[in-house]
mmCIF file of the N, C-alpha and C atoms, coordinates in Angstrom:
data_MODEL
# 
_entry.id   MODEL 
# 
loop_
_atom_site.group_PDB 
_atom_site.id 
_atom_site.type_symbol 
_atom_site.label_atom_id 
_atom_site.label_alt_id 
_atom_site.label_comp_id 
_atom_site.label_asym_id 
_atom_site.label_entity_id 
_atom_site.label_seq_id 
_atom_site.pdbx_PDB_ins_code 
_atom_site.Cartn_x 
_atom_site.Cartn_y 
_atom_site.Cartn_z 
_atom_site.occupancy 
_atom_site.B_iso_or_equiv 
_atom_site.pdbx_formal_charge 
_atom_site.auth_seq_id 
_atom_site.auth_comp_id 
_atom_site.auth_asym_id 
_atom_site.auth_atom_id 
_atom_site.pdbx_PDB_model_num 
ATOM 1   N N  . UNK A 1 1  ? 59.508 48.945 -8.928  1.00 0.00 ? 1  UNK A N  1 
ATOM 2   C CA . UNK A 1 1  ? 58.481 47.969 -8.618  1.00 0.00 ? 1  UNK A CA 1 
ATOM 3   C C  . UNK A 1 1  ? 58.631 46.732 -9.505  1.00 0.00 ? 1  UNK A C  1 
ATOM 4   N N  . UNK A 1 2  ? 58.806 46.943 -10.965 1.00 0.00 ? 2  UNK A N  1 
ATOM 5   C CA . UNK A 1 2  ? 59.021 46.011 -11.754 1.00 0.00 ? 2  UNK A CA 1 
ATOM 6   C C  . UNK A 1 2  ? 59.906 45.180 -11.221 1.00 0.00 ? 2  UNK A C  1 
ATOM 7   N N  . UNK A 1 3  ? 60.704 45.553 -10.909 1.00 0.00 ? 3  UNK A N  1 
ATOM 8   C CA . UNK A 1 3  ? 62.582 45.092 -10.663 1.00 0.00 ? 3  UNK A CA 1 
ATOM 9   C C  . UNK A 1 3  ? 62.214 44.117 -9.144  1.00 0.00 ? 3  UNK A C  1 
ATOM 10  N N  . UNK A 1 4  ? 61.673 44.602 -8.558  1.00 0.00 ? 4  UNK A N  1 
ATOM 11  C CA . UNK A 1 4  ? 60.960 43.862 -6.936  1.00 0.00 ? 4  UNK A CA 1 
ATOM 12  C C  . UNK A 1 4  ? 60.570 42.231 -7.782  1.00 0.00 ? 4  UNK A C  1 
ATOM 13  N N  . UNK A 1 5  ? 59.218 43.108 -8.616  1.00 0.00 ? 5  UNK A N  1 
ATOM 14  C CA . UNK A 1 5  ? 58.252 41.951 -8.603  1.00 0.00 ? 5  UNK A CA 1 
ATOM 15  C C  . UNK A 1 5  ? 59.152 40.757 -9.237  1.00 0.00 ? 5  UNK A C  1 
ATOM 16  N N  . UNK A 1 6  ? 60.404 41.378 -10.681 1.00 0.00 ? 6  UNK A N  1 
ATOM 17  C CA . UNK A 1 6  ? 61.217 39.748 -11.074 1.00 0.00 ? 6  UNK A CA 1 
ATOM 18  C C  . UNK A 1 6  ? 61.833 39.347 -10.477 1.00 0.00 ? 6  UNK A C  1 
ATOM 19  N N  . UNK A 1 7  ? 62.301 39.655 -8.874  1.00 0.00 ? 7  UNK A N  1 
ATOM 20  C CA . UNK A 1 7  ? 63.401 39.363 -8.240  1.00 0.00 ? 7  UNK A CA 1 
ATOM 21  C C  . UNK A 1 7  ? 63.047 38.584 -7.330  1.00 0.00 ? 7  UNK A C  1 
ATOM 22  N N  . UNK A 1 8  ? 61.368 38.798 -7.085  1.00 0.00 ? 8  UNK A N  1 
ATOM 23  C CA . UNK A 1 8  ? 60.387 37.675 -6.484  1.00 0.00 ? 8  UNK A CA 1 
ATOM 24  C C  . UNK A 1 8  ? 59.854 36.788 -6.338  1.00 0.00 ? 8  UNK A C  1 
ATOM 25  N N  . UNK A 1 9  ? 60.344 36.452 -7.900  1.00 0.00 ? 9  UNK A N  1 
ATOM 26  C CA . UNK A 1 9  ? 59.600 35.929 -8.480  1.00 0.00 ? 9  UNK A CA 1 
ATOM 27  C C  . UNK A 1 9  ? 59.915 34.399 -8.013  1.00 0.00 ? 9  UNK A C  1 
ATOM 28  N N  . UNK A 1 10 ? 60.679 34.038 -7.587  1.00 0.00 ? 10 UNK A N  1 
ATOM 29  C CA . UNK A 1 10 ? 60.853 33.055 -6.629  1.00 0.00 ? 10 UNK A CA 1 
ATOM 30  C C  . UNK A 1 10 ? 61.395 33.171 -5.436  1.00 0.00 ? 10 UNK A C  1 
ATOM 31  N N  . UNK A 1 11 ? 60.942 32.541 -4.199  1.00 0.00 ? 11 UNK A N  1 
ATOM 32  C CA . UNK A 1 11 ? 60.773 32.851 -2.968  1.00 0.00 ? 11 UNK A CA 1 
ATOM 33  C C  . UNK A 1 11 ? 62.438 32.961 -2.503  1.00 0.00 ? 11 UNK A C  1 
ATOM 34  N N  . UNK A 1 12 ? 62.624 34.033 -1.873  1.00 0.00 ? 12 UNK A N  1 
ATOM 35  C CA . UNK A 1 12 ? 63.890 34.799 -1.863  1.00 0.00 ? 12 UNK A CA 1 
ATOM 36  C C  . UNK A 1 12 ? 63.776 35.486 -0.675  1.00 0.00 ? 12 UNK A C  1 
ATOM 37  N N  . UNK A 1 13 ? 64.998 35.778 0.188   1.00 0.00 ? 13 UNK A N  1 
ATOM 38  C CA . UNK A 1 13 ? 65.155 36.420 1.448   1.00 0.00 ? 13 UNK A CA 1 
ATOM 39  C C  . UNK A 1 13 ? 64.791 38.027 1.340   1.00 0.00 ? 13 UNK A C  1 
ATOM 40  N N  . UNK A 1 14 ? 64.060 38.655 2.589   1.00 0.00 ? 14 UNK A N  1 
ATOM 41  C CA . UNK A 1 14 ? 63.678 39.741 1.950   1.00 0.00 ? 14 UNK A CA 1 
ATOM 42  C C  . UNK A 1 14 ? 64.979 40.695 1.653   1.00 0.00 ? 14 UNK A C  1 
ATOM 43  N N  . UNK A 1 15 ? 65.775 41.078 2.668   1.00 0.00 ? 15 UNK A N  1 
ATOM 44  C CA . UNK A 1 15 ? 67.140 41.800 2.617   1.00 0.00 ? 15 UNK A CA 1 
ATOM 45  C C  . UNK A 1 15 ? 68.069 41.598 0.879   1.00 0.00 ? 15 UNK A C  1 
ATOM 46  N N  . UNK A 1 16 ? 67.930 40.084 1.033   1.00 0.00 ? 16 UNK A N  1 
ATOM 47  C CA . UNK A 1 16 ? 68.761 39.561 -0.553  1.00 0.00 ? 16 UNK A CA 1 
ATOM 48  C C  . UNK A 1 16 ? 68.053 39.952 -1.582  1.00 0.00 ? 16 UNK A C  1 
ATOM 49  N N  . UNK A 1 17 ? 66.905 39.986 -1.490  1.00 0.00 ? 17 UNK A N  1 
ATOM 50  C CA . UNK A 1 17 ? 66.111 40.507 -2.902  1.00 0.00 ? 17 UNK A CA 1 
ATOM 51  C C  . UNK A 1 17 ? 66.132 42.360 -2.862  1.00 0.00 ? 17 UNK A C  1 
ATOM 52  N N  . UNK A 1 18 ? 65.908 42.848 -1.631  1.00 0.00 ? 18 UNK A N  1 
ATOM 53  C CA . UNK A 1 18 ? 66.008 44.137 -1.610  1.00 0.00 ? 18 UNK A CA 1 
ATOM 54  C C  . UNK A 1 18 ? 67.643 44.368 -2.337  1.00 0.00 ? 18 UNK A C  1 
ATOM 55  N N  . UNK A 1 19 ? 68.337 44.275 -1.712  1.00 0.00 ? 19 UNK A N  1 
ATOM 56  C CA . UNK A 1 19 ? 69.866 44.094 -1.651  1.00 0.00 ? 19 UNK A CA 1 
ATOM 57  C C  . UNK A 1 19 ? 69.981 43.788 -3.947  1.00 0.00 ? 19 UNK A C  1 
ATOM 58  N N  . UNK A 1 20 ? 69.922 42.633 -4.303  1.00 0.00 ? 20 UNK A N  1 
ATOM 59  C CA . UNK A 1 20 ? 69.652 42.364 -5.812  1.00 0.00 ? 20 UNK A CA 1 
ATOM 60  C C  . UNK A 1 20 ? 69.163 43.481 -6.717  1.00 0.00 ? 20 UNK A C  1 
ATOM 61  N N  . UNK A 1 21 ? 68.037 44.148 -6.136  1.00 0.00 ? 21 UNK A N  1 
ATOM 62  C CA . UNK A 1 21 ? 67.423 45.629 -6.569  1.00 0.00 ? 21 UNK A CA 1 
ATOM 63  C C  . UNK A 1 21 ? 68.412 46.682 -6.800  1.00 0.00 ? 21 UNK A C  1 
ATOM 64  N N  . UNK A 1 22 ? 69.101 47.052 -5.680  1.00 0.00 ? 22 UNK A N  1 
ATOM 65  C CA . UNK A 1 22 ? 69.759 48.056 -5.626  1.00 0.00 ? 22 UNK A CA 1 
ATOM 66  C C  . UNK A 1 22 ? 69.834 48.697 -3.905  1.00 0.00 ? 22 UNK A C  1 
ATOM 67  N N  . UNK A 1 23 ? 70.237 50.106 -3.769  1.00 0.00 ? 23 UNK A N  1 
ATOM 68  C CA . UNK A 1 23 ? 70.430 49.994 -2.482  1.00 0.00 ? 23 UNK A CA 1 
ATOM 69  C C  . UNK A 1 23 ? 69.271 50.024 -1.676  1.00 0.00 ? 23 UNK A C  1 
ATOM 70  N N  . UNK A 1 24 ? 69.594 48.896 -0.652  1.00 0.00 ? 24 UNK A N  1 
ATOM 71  C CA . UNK A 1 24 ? 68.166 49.132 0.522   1.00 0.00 ? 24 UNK A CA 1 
ATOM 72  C C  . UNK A 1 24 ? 67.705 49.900 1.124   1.00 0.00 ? 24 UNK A C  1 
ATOM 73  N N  . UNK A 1 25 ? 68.178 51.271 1.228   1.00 0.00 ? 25 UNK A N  1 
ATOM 74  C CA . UNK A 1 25 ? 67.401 52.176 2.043   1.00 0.00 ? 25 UNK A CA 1 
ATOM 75  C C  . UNK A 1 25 ? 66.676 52.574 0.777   1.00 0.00 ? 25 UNK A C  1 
ATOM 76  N N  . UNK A 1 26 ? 66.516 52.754 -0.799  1.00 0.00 ? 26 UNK A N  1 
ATOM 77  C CA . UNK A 1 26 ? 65.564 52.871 -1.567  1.00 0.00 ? 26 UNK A CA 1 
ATOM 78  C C  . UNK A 1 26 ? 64.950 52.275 -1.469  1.00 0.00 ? 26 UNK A C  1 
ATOM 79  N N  . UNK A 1 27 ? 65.524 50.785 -1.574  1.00 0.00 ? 27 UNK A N  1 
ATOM 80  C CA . UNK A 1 27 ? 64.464 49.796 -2.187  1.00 0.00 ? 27 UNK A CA 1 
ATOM 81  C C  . UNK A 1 27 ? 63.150 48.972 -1.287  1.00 0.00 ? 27 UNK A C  1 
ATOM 82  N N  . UNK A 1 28 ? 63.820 49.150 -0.058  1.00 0.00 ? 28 UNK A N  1 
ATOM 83  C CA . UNK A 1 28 ? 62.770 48.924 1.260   1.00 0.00 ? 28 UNK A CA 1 
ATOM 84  C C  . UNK A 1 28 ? 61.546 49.463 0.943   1.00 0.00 ? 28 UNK A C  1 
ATOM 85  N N  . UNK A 1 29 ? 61.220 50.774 1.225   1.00 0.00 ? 29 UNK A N  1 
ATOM 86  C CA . UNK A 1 29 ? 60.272 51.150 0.894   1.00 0.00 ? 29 UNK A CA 1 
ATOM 87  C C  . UNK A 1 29 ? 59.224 50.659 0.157   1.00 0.00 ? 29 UNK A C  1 
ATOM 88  N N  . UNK A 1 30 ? 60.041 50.641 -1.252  1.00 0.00 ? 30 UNK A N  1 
ATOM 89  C CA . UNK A 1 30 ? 59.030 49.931 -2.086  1.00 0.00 ? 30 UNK A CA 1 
ATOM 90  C C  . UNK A 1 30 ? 58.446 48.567 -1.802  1.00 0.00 ? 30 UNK A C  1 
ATOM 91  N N  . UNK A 1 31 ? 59.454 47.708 -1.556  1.00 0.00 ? 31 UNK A N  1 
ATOM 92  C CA . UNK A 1 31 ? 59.412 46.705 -1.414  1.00 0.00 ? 31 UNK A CA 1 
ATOM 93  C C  . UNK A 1 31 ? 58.086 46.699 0.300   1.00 0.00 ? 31 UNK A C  1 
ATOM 94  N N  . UNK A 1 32 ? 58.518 47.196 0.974   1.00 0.00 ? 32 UNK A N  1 
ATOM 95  C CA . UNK A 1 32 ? 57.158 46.841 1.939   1.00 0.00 ? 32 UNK A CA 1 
ATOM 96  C C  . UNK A 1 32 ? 55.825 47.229 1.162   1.00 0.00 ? 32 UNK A C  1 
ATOM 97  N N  . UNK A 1 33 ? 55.886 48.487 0.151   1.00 0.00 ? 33 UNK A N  1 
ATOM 98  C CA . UNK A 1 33 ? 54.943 49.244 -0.120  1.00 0.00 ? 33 UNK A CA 1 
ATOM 99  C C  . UNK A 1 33 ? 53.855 47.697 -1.139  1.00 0.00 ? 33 UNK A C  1 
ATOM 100 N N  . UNK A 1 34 ? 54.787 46.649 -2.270  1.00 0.00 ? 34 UNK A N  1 
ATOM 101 C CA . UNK A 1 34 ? 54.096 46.104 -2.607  1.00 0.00 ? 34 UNK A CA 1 
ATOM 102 C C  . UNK A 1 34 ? 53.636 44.859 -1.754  1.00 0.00 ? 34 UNK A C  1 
ATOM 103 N N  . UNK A 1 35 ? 54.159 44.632 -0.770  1.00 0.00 ? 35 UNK A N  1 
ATOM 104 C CA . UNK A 1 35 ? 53.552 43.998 0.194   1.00 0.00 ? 35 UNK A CA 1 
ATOM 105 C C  . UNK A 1 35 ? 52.531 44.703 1.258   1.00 0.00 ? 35 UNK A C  1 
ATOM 106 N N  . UNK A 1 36 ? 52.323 45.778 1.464   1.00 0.00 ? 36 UNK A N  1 
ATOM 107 C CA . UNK A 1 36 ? 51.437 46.207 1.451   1.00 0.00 ? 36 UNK A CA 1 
ATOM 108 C C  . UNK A 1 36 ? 50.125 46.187 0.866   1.00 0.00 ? 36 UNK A C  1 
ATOM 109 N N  . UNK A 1 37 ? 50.355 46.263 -0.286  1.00 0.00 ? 37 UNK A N  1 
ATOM 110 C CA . UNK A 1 37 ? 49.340 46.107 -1.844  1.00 0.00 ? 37 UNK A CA 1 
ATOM 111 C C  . UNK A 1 37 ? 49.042 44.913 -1.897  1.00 0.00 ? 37 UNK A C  1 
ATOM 112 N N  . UNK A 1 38 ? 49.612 43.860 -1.373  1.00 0.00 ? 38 UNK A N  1 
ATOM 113 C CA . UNK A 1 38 ? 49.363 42.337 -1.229  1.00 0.00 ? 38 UNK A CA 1 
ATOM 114 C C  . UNK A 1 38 ? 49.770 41.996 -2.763  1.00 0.00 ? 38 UNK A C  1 
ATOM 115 N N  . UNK A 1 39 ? 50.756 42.677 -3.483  1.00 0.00 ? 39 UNK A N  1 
ATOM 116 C CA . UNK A 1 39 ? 51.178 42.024 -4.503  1.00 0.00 ? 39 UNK A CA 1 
ATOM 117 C C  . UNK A 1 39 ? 52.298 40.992 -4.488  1.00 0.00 ? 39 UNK A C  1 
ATOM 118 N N  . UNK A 1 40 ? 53.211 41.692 -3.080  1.00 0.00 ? 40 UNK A N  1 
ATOM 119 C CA . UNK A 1 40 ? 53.964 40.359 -2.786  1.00 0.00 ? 40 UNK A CA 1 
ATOM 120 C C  . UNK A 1 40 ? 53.490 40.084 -1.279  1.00 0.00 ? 40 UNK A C  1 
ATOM 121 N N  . UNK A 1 41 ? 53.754 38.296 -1.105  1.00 0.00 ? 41 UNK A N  1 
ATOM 122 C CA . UNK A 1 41 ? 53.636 37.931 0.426   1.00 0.00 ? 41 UNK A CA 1 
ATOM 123 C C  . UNK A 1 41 ? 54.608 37.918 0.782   1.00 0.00 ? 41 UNK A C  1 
ATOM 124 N N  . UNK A 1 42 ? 54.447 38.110 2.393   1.00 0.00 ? 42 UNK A N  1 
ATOM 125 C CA . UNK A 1 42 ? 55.752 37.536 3.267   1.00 0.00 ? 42 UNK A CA 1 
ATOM 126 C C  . UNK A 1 42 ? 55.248 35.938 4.329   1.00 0.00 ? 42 UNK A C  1 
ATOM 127 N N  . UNK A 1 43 ? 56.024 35.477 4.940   1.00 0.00 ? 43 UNK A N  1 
ATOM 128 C CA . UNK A 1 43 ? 55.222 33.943 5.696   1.00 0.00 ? 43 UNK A CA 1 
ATOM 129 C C  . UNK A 1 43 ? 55.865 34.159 7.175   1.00 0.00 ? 43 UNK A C  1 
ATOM 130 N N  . UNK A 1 44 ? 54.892 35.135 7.718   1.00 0.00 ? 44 UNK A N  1 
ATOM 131 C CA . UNK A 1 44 ? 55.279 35.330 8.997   1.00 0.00 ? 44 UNK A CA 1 
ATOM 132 C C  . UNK A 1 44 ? 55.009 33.911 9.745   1.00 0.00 ? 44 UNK A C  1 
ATOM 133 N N  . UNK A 1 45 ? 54.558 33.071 9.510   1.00 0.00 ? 45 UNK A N  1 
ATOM 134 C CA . UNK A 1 45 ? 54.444 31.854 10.195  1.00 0.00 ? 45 UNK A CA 1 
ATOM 135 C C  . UNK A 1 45 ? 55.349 31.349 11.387  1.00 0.00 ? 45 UNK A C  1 
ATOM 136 N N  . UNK A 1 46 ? 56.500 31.528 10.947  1.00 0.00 ? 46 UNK A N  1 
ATOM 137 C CA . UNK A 1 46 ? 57.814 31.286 11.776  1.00 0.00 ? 46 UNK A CA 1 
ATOM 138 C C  . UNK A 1 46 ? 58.349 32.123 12.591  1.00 0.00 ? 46 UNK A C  1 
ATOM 139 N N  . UNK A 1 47 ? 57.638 33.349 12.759  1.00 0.00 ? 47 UNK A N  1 
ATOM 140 C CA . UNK A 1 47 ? 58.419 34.256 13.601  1.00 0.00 ? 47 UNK A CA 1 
ATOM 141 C C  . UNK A 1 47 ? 58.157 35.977 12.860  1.00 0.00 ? 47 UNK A C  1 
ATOM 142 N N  . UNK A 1 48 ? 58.905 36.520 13.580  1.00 0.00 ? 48 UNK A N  1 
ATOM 143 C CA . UNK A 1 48 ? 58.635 38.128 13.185  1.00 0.00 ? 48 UNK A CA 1 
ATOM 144 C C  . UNK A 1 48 ? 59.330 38.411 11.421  1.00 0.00 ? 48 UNK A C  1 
ATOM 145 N N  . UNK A 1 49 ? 58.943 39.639 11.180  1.00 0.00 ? 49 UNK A N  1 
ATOM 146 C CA . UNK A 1 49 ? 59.709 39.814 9.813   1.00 0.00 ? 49 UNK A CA 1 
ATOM 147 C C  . UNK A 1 49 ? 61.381 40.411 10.292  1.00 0.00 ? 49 UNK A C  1 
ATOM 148 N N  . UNK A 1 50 ? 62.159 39.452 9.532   1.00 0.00 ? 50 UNK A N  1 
ATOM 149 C CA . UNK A 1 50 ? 63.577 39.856 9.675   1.00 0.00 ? 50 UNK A CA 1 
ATOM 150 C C  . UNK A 1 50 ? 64.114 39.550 8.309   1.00 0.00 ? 50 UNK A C  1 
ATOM 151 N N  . UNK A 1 51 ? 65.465 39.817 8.016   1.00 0.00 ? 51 UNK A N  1 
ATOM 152 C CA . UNK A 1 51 ? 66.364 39.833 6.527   1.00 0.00 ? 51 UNK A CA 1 
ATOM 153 C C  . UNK A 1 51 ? 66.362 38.533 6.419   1.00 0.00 ? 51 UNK A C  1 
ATOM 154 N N  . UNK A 1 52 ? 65.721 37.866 6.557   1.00 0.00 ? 52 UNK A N  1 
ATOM 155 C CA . UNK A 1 52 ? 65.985 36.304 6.030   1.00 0.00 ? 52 UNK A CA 1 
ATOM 156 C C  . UNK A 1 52 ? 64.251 35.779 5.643   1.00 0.00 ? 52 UNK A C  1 
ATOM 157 N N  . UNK A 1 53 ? 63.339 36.998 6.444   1.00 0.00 ? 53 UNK A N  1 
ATOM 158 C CA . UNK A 1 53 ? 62.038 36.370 5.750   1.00 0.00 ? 53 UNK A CA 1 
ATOM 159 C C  . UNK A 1 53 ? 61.533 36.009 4.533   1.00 0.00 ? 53 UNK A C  1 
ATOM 160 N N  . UNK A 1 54 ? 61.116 34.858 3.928   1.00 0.00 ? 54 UNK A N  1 
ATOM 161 C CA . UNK A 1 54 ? 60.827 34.830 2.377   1.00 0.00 ? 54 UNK A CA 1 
ATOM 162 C C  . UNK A 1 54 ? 59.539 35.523 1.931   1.00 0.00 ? 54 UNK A C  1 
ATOM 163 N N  . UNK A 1 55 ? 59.853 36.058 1.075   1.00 0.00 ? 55 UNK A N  1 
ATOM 164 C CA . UNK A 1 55 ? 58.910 36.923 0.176   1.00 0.00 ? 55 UNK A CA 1 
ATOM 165 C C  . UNK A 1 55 ? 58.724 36.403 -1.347  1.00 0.00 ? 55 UNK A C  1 
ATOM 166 N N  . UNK A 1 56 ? 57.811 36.094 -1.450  1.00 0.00 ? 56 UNK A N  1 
ATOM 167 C CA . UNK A 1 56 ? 57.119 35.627 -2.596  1.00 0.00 ? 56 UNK A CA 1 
ATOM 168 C C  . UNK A 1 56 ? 56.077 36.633 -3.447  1.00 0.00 ? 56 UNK A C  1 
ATOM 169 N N  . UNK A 1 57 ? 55.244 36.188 -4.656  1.00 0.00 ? 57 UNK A N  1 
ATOM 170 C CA . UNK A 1 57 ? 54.235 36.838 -5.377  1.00 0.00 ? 57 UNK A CA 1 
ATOM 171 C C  . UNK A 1 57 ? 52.596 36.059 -4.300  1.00 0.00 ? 57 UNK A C  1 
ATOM 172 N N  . UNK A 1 58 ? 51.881 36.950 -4.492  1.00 0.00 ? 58 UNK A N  1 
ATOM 173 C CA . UNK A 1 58 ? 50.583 36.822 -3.489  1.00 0.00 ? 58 UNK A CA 1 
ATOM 174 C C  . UNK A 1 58 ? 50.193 35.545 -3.622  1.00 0.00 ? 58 UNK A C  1 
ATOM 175 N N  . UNK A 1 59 ? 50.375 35.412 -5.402  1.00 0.00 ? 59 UNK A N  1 
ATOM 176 C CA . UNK A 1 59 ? 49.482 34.317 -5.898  1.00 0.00 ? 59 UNK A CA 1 
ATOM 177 C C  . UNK A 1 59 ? 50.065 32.791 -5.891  1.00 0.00 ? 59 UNK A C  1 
ATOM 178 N N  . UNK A 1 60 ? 51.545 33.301 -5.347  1.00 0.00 ? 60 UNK A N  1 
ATOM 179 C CA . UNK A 1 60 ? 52.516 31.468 -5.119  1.00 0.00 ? 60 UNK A CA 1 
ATOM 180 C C  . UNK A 1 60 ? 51.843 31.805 -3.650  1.00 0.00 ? 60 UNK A C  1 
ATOM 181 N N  . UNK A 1 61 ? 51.832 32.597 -2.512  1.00 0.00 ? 61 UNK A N  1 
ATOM 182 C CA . UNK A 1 61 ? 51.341 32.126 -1.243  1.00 0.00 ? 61 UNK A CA 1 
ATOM 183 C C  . UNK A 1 61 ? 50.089 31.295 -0.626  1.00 0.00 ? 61 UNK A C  1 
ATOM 184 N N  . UNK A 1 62 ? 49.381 32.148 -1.885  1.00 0.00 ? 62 UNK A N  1 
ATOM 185 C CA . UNK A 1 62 ? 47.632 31.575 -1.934  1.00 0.00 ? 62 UNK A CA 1 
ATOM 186 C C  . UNK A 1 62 ? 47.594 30.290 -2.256  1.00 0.00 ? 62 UNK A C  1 
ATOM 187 N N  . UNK A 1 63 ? 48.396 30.173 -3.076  1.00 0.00 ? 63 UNK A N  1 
ATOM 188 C CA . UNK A 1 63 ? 48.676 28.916 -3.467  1.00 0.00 ? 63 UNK A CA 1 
ATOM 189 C C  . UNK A 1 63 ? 48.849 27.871 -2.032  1.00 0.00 ? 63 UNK A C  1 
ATOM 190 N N  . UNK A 1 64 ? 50.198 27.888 -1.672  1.00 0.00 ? 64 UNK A N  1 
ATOM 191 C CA . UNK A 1 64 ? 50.681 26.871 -0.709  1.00 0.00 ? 64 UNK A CA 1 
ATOM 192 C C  . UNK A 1 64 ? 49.632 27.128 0.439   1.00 0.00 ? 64 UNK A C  1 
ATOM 193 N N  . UNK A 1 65 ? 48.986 27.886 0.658   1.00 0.00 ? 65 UNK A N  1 
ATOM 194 C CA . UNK A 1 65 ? 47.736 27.734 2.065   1.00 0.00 ? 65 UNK A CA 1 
ATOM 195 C C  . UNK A 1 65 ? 46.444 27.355 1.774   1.00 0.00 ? 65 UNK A C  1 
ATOM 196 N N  . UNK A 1 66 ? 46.707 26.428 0.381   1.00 0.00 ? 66 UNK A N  1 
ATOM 197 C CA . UNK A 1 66 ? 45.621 26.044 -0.124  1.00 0.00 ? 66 UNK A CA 1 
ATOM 198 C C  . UNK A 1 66 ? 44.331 26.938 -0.628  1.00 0.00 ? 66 UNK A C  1 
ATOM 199 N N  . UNK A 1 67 ? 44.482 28.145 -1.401  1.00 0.00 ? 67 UNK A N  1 
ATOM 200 C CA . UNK A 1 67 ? 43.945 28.912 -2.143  1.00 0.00 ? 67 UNK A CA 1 
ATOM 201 C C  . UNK A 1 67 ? 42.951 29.828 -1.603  1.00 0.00 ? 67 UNK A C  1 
ATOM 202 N N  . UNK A 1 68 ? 43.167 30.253 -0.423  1.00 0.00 ? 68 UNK A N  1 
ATOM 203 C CA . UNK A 1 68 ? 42.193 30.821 0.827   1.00 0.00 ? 68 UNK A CA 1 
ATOM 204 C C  . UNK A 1 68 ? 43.045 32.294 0.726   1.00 0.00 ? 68 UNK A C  1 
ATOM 205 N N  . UNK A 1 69 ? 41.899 32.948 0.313   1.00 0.00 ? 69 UNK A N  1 
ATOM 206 C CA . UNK A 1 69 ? 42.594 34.808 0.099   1.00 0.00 ? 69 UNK A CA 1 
ATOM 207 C C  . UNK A 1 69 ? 43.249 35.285 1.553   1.00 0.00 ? 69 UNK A C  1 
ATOM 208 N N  . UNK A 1 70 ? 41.953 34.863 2.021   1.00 0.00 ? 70 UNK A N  1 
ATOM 209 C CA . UNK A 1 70 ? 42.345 35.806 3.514   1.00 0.00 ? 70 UNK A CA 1 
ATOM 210 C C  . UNK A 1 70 ? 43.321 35.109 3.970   1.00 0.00 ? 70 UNK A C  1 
ATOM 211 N N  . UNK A 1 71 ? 43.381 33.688 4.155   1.00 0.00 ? 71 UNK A N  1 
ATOM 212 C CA . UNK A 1 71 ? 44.861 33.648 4.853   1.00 0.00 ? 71 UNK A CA 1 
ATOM 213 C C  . UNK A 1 71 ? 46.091 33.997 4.400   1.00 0.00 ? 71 UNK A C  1 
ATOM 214 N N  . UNK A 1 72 ? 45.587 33.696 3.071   1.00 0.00 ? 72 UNK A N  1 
ATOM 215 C CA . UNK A 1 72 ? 47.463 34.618 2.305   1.00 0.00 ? 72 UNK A CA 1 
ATOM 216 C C  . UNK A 1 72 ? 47.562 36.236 2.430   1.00 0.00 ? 72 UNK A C  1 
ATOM 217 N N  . UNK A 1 73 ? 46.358 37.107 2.956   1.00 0.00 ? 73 UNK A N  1 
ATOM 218 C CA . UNK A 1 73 ? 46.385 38.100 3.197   1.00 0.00 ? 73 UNK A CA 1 
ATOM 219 C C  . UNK A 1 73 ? 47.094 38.129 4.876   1.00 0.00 ? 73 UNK A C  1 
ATOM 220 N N  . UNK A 1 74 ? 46.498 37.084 5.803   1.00 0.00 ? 74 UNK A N  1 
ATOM 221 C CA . UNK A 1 74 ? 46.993 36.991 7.102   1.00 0.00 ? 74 UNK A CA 1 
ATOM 222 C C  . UNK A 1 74 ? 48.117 36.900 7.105   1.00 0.00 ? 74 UNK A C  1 
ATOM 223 N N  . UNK A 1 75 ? 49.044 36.114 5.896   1.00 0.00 ? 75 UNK A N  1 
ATOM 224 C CA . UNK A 1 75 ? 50.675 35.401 5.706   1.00 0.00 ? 75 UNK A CA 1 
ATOM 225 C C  . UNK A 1 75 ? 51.517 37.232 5.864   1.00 0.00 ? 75 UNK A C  1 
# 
């Protein structure tokens, strides 16, 4: 989880950051699991989630949608 959250720590493809972690069929898991937790976002805005979606920390998403929980929860 640690290893997710520094690899997040700037907005990064999800596959490439999984992939940076170690192997992806581990690291998936987790990695949806803290997006789940809404500790990291994803910005479905553009389309479905695929290996190129960016994944960020909750609190850079909240940020760019102008500081509105629920929509960075919607992201």
């Amino acid at each position: 989880m640690a290893a997710l959250t520094t690899v997040f720590t700037e907005s990064c493809g999800l596959l490439a950051g999984a992939r940076a972690v170690g192997d992806p069929i581990a690291v998936l898991p987790v990695l949806f699991h803290l997006i789940w937790r809404q500790e990291l976002s994803v910005g479905l805005k553009d389309g479905l989630l695929s290996p190129a979606t960016p994944v960020r920390p909750a609190a850079v998403f909240a940020k760019e949608v102008g500081g509105d929980a629920e929509a960075a929860v919607a992201g």
